[in-house]
Structure formats: C-alpha cells, structure tokens
N, CA, C and O atoms as a CHARMM CRD file, in Angstrom:
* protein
*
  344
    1    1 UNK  N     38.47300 303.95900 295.81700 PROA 1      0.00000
    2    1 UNK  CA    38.32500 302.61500 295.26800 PROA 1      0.00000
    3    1 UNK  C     38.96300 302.58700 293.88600 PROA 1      0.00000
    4    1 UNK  O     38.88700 303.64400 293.26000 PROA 1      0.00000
    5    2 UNK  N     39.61900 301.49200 293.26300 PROA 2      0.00000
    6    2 UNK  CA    40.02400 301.60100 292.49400 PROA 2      0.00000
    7    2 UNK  C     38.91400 301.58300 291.03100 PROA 2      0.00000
    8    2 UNK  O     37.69700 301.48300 291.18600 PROA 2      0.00000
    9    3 UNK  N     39.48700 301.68300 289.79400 PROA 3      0.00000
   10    3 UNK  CA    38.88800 302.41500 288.37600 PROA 3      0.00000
   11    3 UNK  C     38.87600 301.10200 287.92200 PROA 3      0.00000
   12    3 UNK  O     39.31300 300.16000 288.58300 PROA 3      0.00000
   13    4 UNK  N     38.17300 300.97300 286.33100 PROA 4      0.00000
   14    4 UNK  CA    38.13000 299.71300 285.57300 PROA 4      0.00000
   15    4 UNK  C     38.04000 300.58600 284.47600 PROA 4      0.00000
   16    4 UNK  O     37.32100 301.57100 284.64100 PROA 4      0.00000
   17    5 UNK  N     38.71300 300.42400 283.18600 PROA 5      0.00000
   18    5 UNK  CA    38.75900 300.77500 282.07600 PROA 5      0.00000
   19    5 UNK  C     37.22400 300.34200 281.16800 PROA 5      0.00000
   20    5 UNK  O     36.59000 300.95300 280.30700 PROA 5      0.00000
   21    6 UNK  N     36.96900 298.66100 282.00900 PROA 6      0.00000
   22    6 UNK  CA    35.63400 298.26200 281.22200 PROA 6      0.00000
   23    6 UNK  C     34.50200 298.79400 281.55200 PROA 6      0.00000
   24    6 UNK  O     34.33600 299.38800 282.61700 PROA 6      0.00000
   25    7 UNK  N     33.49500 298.61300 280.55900 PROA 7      0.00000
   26    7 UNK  CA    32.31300 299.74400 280.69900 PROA 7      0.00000
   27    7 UNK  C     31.40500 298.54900 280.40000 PROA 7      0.00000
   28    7 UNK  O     31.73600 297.90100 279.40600 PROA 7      0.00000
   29    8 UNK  N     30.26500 298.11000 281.10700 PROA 8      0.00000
   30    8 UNK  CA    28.91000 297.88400 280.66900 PROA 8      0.00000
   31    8 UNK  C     27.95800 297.92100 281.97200 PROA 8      0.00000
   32    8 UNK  O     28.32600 298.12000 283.13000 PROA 8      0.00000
   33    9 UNK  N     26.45900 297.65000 281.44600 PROA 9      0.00000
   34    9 UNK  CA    25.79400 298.28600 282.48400 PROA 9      0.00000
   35    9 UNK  C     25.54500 297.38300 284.06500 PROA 9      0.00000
   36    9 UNK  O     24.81500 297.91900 284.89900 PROA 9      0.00000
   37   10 UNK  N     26.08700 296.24100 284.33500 PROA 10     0.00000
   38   10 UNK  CA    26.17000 295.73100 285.02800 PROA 10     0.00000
   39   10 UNK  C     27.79900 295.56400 285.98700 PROA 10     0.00000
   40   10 UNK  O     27.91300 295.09000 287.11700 PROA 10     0.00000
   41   11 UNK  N     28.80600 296.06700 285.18500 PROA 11     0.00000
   42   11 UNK  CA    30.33900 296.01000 285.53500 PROA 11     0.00000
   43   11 UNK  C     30.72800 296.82200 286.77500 PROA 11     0.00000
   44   11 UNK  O     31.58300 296.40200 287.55400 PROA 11     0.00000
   45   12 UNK  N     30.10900 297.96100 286.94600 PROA 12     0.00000
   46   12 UNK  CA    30.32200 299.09700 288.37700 PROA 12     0.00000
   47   12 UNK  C     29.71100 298.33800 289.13500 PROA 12     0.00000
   48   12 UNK  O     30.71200 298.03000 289.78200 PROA 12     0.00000
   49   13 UNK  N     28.76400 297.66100 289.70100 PROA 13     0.00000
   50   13 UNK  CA    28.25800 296.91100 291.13300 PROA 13     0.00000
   51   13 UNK  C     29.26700 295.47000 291.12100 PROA 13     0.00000
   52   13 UNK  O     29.62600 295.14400 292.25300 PROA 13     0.00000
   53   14 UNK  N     29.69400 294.70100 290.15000 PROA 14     0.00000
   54   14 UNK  CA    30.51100 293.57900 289.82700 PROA 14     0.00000
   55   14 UNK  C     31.54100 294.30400 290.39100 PROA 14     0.00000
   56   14 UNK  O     31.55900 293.99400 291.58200 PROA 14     0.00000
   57   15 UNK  N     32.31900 295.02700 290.17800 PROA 15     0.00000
   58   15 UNK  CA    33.48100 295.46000 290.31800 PROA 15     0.00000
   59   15 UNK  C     33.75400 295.84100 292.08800 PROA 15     0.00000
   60   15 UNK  O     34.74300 295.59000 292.77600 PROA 15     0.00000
   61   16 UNK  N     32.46600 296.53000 292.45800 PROA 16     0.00000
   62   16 UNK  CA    32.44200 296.90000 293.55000 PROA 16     0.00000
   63   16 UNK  C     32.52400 295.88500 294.28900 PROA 16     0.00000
   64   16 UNK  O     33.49000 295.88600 295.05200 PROA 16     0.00000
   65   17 UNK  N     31.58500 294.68400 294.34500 PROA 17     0.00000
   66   17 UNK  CA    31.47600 293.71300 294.84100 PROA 17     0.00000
   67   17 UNK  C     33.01100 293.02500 295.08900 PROA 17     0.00000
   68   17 UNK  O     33.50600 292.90300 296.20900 PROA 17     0.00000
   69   18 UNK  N     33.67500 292.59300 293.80800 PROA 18     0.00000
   70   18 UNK  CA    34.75800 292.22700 294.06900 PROA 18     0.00000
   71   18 UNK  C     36.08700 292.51800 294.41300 PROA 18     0.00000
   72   18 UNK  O     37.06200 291.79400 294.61700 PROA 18     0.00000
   73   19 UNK  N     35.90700 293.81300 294.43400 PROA 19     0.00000
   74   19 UNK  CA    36.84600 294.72000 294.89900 PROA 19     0.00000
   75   19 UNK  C     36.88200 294.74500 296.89400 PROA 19     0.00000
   76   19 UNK  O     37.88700 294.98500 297.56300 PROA 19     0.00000
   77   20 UNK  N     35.65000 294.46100 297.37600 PROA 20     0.00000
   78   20 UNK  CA    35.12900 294.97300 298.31700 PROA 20     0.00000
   79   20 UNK  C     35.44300 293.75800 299.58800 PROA 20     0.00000
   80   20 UNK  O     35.53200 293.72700 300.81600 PROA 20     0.00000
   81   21 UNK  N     35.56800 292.54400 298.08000 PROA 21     0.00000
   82   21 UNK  CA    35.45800 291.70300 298.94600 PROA 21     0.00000
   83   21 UNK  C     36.96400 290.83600 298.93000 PROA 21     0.00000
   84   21 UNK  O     37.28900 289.72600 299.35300 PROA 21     0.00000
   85   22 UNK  N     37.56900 291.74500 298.34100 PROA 22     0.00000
   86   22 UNK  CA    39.55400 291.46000 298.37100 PROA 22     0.00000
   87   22 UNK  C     39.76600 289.98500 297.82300 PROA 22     0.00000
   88   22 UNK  O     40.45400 289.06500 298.26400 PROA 22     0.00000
   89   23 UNK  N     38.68300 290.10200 296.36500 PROA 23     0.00000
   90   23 UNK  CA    38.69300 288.70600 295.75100 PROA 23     0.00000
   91   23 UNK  C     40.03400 288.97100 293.95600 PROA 23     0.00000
   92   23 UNK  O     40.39000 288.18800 293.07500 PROA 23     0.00000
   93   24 UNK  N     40.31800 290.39300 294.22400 PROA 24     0.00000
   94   24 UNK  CA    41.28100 290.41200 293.07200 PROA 24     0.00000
   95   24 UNK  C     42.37300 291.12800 293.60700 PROA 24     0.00000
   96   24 UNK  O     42.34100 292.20600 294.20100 PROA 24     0.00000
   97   25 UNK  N     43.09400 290.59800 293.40400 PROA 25     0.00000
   98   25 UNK  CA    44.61000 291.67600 293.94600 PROA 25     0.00000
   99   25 UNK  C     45.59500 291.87500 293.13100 PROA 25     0.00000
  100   25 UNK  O     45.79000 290.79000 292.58300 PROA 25     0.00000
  101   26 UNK  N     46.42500 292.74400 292.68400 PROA 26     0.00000
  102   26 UNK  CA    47.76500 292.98800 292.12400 PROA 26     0.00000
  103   26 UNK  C     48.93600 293.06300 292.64100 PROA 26     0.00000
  104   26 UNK  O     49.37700 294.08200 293.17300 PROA 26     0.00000
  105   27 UNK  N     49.74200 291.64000 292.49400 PROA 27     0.00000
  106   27 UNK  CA    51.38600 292.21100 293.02000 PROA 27     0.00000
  107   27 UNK  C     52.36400 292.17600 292.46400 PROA 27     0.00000
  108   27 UNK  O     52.27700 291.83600 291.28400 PROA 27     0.00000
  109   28 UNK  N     53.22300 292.37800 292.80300 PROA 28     0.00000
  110   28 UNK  CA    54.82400 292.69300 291.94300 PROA 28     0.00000
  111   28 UNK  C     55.69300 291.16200 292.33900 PROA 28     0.00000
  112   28 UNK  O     56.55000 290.84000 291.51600 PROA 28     0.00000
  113   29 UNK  N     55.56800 290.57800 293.10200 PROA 29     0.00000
  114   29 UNK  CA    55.63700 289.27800 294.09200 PROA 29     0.00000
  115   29 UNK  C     55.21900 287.85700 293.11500 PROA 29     0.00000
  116   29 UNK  O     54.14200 287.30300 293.33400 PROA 29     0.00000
  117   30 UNK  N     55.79200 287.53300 292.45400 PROA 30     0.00000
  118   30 UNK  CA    55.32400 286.13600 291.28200 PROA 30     0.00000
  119   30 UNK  C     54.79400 285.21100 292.67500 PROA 30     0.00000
  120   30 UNK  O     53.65700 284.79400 292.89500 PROA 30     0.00000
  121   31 UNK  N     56.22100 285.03000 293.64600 PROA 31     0.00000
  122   31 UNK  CA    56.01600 283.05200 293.82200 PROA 31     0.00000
  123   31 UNK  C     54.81600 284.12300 295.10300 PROA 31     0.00000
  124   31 UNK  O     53.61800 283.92200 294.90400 PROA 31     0.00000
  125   32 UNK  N     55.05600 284.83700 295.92600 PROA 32     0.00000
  126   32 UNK  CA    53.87800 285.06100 296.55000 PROA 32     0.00000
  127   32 UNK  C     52.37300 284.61400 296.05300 PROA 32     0.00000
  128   32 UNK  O     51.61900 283.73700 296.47500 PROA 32     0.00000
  129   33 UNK  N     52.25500 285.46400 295.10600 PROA 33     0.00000
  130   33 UNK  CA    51.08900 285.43700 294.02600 PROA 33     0.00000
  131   33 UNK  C     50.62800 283.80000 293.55600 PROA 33     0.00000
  132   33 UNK  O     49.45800 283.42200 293.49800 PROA 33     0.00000
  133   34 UNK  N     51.57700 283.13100 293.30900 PROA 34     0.00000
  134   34 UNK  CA    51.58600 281.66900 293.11700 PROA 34     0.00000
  135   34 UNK  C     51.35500 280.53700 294.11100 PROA 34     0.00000
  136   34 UNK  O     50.94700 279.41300 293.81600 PROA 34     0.00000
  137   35 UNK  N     51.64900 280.94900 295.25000 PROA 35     0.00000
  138   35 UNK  CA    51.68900 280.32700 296.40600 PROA 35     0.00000
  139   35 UNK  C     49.95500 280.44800 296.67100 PROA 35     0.00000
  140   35 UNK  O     49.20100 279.52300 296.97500 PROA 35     0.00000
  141   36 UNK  N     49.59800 281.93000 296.44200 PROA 36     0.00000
  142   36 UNK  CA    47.85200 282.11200 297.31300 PROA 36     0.00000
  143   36 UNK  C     47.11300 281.67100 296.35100 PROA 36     0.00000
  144   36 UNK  O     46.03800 281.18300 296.70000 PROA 36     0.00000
  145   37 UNK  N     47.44300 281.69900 294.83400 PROA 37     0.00000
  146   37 UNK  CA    46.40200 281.67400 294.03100 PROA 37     0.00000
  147   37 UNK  C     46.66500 280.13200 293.71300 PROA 37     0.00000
  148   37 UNK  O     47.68800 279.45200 293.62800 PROA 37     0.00000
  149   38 UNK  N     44.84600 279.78800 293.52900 PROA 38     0.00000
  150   38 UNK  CA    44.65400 278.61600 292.60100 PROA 38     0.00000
  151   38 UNK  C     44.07700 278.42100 291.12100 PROA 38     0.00000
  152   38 UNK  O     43.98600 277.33200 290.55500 PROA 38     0.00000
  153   39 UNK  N     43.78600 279.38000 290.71100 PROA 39     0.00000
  154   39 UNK  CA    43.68200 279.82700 289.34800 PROA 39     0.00000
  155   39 UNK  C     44.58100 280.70600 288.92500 PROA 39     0.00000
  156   39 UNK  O     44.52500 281.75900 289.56000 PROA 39     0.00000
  157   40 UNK  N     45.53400 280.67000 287.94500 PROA 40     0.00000
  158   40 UNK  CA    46.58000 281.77600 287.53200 PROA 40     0.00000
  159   40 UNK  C     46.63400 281.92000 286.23700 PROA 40     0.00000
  160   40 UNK  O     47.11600 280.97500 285.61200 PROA 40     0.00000
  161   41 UNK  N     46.22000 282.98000 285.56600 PROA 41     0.00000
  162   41 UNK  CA    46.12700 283.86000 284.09600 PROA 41     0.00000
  163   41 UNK  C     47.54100 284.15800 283.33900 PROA 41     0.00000
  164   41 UNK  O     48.16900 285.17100 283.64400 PROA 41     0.00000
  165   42 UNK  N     47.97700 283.35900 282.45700 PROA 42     0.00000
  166   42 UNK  CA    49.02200 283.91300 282.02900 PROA 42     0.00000
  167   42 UNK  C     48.71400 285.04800 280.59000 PROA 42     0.00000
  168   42 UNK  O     48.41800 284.59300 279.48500 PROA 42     0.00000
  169   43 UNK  N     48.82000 286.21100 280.80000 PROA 43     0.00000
  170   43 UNK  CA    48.28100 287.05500 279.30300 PROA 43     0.00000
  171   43 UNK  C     49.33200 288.15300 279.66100 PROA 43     0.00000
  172   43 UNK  O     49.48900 288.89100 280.63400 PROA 43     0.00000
  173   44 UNK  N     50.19900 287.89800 278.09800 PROA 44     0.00000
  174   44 UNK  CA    51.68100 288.54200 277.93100 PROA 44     0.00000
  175   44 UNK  C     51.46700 288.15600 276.41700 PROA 44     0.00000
  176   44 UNK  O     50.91200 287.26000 275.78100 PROA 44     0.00000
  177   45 UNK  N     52.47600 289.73700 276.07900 PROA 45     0.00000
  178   45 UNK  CA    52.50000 289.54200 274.87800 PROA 45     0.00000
  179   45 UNK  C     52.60400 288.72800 273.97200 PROA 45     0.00000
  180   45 UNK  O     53.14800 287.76200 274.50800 PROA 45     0.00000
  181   46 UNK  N     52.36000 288.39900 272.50600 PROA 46     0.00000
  182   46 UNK  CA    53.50000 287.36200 272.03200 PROA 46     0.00000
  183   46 UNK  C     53.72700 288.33900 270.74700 PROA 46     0.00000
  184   46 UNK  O     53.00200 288.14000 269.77200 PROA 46     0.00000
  185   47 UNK  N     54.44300 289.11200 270.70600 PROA 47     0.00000
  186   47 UNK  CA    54.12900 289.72200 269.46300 PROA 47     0.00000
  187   47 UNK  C     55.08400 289.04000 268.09600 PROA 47     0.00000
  188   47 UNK  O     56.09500 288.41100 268.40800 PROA 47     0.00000
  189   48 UNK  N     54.70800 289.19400 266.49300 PROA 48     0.00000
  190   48 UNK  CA    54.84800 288.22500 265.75000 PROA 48     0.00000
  191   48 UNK  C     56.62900 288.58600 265.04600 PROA 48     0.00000
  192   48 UNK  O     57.01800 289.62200 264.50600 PROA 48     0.00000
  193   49 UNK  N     57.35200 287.38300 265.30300 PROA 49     0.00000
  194   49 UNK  CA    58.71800 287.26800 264.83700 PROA 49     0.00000
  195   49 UNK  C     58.86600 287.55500 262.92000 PROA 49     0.00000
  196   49 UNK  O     58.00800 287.19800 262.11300 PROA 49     0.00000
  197   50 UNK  N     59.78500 288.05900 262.67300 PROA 50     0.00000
  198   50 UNK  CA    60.47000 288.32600 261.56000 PROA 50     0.00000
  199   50 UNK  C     59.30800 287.68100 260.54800 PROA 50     0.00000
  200   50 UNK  O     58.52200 288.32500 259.85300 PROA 50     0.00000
  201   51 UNK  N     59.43900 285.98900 260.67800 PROA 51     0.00000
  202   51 UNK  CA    58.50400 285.45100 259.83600 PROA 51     0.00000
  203   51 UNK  C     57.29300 285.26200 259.78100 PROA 51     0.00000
  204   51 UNK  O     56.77000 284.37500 259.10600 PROA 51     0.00000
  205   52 UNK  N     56.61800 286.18400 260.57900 PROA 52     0.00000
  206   52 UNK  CA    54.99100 286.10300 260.96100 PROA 52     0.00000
  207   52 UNK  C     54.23700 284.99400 262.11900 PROA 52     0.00000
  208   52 UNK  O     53.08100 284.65600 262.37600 PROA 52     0.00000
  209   53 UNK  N     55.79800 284.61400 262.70600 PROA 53     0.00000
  210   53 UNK  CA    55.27600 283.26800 264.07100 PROA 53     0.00000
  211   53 UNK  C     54.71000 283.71800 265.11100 PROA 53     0.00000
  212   53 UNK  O     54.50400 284.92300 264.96100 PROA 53     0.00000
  213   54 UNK  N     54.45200 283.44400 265.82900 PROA 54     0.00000
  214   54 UNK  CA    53.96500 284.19100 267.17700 PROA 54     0.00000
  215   54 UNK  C     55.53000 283.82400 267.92700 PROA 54     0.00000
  216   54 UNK  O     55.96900 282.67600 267.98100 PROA 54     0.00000
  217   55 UNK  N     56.37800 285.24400 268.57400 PROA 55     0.00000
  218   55 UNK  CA    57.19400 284.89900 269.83200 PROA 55     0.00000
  219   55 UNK  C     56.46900 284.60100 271.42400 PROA 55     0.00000
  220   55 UNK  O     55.93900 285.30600 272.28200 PROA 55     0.00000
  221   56 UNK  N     56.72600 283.40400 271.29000 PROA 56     0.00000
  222   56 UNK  CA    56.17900 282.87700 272.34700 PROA 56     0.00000
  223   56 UNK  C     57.70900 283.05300 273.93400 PROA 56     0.00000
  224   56 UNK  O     57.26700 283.24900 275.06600 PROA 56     0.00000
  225   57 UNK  N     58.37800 283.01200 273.85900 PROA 57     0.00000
  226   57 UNK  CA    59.36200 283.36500 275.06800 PROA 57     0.00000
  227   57 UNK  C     58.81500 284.05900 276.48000 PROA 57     0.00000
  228   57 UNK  O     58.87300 283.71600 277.66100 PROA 57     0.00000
  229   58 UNK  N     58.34100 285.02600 275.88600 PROA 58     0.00000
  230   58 UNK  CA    57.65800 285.64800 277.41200 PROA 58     0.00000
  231   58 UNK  C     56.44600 284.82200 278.17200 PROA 58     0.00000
  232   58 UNK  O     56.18000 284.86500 279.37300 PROA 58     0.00000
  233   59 UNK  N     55.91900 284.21300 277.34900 PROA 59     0.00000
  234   59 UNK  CA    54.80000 283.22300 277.50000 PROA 59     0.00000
  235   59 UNK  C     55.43700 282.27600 278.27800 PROA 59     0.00000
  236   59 UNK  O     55.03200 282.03400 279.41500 PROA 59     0.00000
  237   60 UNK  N     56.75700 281.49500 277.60500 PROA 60     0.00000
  238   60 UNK  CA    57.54500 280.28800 278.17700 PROA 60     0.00000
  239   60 UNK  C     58.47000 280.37200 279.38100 PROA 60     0.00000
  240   60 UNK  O     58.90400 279.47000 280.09700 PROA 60     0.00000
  241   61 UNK  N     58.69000 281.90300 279.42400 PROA 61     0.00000
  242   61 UNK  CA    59.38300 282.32600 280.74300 PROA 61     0.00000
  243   61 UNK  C     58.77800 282.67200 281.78500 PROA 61     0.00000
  244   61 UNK  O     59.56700 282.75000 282.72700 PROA 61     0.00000
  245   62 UNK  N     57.10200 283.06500 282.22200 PROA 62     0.00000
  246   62 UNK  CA    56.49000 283.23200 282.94000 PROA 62     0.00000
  247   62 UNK  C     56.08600 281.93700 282.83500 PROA 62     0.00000
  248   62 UNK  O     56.13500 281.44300 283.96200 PROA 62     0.00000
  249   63 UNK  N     55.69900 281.12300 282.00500 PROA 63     0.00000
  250   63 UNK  CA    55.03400 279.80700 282.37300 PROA 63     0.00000
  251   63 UNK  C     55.61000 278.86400 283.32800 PROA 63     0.00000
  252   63 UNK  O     54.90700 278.12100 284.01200 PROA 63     0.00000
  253   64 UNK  N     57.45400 278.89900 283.40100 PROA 64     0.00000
  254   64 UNK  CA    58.54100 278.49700 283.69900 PROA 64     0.00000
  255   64 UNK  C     58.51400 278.95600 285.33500 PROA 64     0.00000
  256   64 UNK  O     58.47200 278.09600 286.21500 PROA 64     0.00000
  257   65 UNK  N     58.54100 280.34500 285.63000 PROA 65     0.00000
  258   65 UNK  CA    58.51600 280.95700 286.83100 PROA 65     0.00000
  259   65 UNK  C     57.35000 280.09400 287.43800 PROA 65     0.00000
  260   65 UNK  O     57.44500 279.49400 288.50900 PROA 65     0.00000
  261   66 UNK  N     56.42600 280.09900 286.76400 PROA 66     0.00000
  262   66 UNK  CA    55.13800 279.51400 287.53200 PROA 66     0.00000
  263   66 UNK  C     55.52500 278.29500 288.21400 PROA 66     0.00000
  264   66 UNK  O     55.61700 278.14600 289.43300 PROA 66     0.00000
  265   67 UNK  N     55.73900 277.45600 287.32400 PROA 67     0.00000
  266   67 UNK  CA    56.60400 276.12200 287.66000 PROA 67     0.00000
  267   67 UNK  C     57.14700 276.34600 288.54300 PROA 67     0.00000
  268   67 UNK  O     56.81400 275.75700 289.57200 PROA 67     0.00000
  269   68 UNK  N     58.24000 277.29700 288.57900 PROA 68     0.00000
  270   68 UNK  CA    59.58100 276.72600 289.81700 PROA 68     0.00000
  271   68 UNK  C     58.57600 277.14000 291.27000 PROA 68     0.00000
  272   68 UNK  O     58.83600 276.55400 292.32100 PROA 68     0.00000
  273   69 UNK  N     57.58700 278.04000 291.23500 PROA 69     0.00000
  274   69 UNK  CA    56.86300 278.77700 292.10800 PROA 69     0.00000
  275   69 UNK  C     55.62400 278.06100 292.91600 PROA 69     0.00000
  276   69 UNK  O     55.08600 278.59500 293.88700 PROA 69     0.00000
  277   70 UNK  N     55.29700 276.96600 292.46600 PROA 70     0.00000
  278   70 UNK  CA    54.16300 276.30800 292.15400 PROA 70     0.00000
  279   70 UNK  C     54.63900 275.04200 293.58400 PROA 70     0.00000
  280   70 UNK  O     55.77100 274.56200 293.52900 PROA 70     0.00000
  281   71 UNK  N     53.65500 274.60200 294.80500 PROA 71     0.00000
  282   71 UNK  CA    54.06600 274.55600 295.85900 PROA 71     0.00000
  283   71 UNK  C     53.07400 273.10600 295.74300 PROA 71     0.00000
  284   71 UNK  O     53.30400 272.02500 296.28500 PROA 71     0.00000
  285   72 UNK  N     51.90000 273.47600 294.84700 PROA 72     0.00000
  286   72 UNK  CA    50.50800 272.14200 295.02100 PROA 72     0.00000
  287   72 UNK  C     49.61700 272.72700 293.80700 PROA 72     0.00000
  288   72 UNK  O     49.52700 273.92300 293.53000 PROA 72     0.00000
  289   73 UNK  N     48.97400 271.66400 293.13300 PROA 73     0.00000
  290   73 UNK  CA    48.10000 272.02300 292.29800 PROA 73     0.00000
  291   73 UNK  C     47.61300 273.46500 291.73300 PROA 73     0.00000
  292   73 UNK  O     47.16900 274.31100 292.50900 PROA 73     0.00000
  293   74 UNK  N     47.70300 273.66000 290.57600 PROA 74     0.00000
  294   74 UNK  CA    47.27800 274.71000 290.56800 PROA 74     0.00000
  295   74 UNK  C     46.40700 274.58000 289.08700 PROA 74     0.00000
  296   74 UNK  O     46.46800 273.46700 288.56500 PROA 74     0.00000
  297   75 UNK  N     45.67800 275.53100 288.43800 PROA 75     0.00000
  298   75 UNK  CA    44.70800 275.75800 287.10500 PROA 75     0.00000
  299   75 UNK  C     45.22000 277.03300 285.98200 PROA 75     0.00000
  300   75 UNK  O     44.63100 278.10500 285.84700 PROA 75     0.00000
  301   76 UNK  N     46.14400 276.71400 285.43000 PROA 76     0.00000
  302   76 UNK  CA    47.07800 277.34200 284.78500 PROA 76     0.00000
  303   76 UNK  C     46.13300 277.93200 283.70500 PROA 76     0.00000
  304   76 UNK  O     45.56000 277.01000 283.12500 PROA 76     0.00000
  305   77 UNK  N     45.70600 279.38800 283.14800 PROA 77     0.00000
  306   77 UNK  CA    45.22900 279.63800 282.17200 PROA 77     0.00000
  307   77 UNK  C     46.12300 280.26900 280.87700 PROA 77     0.00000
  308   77 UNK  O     46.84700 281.15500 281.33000 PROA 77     0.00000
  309   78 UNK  N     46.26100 280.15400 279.83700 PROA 78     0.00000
  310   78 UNK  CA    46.46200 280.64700 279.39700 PROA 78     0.00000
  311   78 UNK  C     45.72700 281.74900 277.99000 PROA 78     0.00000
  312   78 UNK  O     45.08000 281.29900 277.04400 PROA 78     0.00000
  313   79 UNK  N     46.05000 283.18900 278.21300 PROA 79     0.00000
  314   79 UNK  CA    45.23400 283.90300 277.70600 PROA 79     0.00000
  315   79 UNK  C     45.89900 284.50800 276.32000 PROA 79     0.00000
  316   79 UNK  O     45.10400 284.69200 275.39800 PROA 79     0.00000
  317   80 UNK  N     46.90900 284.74500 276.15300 PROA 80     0.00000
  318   80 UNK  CA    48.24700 284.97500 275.59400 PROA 80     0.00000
  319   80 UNK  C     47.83600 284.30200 273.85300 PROA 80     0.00000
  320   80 UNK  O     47.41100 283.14700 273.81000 PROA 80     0.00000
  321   81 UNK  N     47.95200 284.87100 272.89200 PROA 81     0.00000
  322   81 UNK  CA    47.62300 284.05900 271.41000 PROA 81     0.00000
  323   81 UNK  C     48.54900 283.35300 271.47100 PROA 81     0.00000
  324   81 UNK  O     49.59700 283.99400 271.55200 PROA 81     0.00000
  325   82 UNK  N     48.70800 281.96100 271.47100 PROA 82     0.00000
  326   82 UNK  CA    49.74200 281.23800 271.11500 PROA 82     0.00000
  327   82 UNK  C     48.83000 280.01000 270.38900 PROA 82     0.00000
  328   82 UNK  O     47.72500 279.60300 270.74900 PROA 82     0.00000
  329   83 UNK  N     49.65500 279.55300 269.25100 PROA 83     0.00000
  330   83 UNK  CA    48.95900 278.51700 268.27300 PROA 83     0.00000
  331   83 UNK  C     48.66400 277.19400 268.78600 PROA 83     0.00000
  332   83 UNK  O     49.25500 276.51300 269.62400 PROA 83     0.00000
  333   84 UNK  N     47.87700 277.03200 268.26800 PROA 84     0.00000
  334   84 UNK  CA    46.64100 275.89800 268.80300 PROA 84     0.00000
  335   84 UNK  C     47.45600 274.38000 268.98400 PROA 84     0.00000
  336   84 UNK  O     48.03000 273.99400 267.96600 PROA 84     0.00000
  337   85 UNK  N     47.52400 273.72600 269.88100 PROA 85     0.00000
  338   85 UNK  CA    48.27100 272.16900 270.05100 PROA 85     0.00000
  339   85 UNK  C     49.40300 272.70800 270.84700 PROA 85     0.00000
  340   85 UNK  O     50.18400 271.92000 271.38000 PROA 85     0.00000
  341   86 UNK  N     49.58200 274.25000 270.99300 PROA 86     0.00000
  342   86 UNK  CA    51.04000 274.53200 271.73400 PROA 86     0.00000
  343   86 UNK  C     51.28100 273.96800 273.28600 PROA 86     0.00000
  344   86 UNK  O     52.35500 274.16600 273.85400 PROA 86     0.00000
C-alpha cells in the first residue's frame, strides 16, 4: 500500500480508507485526469522573481492546460501562493 509523509493520530485509517477505496489517484495524463475529475488542485510552485513578485507562469500554464482539457464543469482550486484579487 502506498506511504504518506503526513503524520497524525487519525491519518493511517484516513489514508487507508481512501486509498482502499481508489478515491485518490496519480497520473502523468493532464486531459485524462481532467476529463474524470471534478474537483482539480492546482499547487505548483511560484517561486519569487528578481523583484520579490511571485512568478506566477507555471500557475498560468497549468491553469491554461486545464482549460483546453476541461470537457464540462469543473471546481478549479487553487493552492499555489499567488496574490490576493489574482
């Protein structure tokens, strides 16, 4: 079964549970991934440009993929620091 880096005392039966029940998956596959899911997490770097901005690009280029990928409704999260009103 697969590992979780997170630790608390309720997280090993959570994990099991959802693991068990093929409610989280990992793929290499964007529009696949986009197509099954209706909640989608965007959390990618933004690390901070020359002048202390946040580079947002990787943020805007996966957000973009999502888009072209995106078939019917979907609940776009974003997790990624990017400044507030963005």
């Amino acid at each position: 079964m697969g590992a979780s880096p997170f630790t608390s005392r309720d997280f090993p039966k959570l994990w099991k549970g959802i693991y068990a029940k093929n409610r989280l998956t990992f793929v290499t596959d964007l529009d696949a991934a986009v197509k099954k899911a209706f909640v989608i997490f965007i959390a990618v770097g933004t690390p901070p440009k020359p002048d202390g901005s946040a580079d947002l690009s990787t943020v805007l280029e996966v957000a973009a993929s999502i888009g072209r990928a995106m078939d019917r409704y979907k609940v776009i999260v974003t997790k990624s620091t990017v400044p507030v009103g963005y």
